[in-house]
N, C-alpha and C positions, 0 to 999 in steps of 0.2 A: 636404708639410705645412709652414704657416711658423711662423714659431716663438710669432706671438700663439693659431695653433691649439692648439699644443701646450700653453705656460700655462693657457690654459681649461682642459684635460684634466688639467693634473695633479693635483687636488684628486678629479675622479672617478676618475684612476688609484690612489691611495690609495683610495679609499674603493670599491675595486674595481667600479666601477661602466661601464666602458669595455667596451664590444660587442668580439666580437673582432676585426673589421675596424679597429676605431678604434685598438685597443691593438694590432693590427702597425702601423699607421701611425705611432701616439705610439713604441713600441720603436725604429722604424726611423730616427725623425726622434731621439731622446735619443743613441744611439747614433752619431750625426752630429753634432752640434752640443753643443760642450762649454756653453753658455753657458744650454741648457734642461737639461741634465745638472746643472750645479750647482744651478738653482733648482729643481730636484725632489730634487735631495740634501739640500736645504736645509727645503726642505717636508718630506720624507720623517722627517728627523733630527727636526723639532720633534714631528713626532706621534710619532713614535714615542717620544718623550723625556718627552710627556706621558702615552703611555699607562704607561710604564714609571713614572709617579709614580701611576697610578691603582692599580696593583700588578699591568697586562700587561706581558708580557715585560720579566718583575724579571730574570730570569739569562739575558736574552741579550745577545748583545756588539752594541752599538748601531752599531759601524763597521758590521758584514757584513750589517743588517738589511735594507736597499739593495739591494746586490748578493743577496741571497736571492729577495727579493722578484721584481727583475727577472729571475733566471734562472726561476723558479716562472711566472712571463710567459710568456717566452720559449715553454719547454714547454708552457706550455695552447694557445699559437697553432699550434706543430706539431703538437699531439697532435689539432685543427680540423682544419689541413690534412692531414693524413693520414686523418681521419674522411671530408673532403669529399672526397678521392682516393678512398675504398675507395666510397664510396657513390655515386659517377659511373662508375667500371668496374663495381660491380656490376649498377646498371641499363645498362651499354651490353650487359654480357654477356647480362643478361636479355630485353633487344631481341634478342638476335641467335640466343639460343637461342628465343623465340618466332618467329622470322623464320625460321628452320632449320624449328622443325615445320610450318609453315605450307606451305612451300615442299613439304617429306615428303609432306603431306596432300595439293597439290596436285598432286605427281607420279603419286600412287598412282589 
């Protein structure tokens, strides 16, 4: 991803809008490159600075809003990948167990 990809995204990364394919890619590329890192801290910090004058998150501490957010990321892309791991072994198993009686049926 270059880094004018990831500026587009960061306005749908807050407004959580980002497919999960996009948002590993946006994670992977922030996490790289300090210089999209600050302009989504920077983005990040203004909204949340306005919502917090709207009367959302009045008592949270605005430094760790960031880093929450992004770990809450993080987790939703593995808790995918681990959904689209169990759901591709479960159908390989289910091939193979339909492939097993078939074979039964056709020995018998």
């Amino acid at each position: 991803m270059t880094c004018k990809e990831a500026e587009q995204m960061v306005m749908p990364y807050i407004n959580d809008g980002l497919t999960d394919k996009e948002l590993s890619a946006f994670l992977d590329h922030i996490y790289e490159c300090t210089s999209c890192y600050e302009e989504l801290e920077i983005y990040y910090t203004l909204y949340a600075g306005l919502s917090q004058l709207d009367g959302e998150n009045e008592e949270q501490d605005m430094h760790n809003l960031l880093q929450e957010a992004l770990h809450m990321s993080e987790m939703r892309v593995r808790r995918r990948r681990a959904f689209n791991a169990y759901y591709v072994l479960s159908q390989v198993l289910a091939m193979l167990a339909l492939a097993v009686i078939m074979i039964m049926e056709i020995i018998r």
